[in-house]
C-alpha positions as CSV (number, residue, x, y, z in Angstrom):
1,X,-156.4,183.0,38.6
2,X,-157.9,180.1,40.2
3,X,-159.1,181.2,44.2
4,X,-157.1,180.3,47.2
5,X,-157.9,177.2,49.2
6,X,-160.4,177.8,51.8
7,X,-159.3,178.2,55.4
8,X,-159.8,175.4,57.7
9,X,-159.4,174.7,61.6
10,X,-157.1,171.6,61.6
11,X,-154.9,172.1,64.6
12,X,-152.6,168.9,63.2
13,X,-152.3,170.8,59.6
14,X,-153.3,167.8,57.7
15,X,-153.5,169.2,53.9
16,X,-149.9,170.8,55.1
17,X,-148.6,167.2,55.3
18,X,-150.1,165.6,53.1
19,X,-148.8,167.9,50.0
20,X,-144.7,168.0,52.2
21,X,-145.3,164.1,51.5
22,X,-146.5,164.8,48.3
23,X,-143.5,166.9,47.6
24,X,-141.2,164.5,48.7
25,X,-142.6,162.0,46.8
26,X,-141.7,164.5,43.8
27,X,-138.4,165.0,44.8
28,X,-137.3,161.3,44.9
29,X,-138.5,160.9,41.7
30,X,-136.5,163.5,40.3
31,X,-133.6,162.9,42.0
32,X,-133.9,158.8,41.5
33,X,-134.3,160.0,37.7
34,X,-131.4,162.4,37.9
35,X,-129.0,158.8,39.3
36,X,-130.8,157.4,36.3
37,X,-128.3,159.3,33.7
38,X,-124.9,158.0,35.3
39,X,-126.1,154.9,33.8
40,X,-125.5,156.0,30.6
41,X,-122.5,154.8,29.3
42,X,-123.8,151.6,30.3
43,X,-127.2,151.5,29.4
44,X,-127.4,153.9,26.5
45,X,-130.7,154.9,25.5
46,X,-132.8,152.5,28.2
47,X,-131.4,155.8,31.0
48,X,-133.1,158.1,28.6
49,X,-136.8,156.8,29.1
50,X,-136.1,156.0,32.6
51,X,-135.2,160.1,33.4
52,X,-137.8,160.9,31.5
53,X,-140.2,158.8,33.1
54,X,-139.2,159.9,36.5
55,X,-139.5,163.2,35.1
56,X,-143.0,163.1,34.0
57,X,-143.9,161.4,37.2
58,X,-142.7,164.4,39.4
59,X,-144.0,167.3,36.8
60,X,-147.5,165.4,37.0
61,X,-146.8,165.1,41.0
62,X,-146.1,169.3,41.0
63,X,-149.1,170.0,38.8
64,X,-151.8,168.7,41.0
65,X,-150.3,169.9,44.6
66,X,-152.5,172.8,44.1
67,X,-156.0,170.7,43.4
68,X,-154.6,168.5,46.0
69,X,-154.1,170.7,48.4
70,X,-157.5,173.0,47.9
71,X,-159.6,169.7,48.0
72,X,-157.8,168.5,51.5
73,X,-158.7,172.0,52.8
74,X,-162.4,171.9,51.8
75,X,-162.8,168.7,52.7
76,X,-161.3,169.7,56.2
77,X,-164.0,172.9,56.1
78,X,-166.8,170.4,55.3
79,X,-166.2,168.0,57.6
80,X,-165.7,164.5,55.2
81,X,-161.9,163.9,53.5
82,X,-161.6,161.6,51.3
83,X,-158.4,159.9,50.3
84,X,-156.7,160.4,46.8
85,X,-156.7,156.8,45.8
86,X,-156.1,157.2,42.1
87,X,-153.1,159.8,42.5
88,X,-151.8,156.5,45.1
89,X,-152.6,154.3,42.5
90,X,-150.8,156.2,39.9
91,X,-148.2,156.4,41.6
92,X,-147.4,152.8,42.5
93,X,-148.0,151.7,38.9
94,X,-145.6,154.5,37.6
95,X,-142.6,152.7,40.2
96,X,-143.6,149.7,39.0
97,X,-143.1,150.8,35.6
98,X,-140.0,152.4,36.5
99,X,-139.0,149.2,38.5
100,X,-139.8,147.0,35.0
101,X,-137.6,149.6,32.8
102,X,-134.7,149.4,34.9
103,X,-135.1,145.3,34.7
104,X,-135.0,145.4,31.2
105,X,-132.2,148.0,31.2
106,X,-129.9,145.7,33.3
107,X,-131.2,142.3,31.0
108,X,-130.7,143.9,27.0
């Protein structure tokens, strides 16, 4: 059992945003993968790896609000955040992936 995040004296709640963003972020994904599927009978296959993309992205998104969250807090605690530029990164490449997929879709 991994140990809960330590406490910290944000008054604006700053981890607490930052993982409701997170999760939000999560949710489009798997809703914009869910709109995916009524593509289907037009699309065939090309809606399959586009759901499942979107899936992976939000499972990946879920897994890591934990780390996310406990690192925000101890950074908080200590005194020095830093931002999460490679989950960002990530991120924007995966809807740019997403983004090329559904070109393709629409061309073949």
């Amino acid at each position: 059992m991994t140990p809960a995040a330590p406490m910290h004296a944000d008054p604006g709640l700053q981890p607490e945003r930052t993982v409701l963003s997170w999760g939000r972020t999560m949710l489009l994904f798997a809703l914009v993968g869910a709109v995916f599927l009524r593509w289907m009978p037009y699309f065939g296959l090309w809606t399959l790896a586009l759901t499942l993309s979107c899936a992976v992205v939000a499972g990946c998104i879920y897994l890591t609000q934990k780390v996310r969250y406990s690192r925000q807090s101890r950074g908080i605690a200590e005194g020095r955040v830093e931002a999460d530029v490679p989950a960002v990164l990530a991120t924007t490449f995966a809807t740019f992936c997403l983004g090329v997929l559904g070109i393709l879709a629409v061309l073949s």
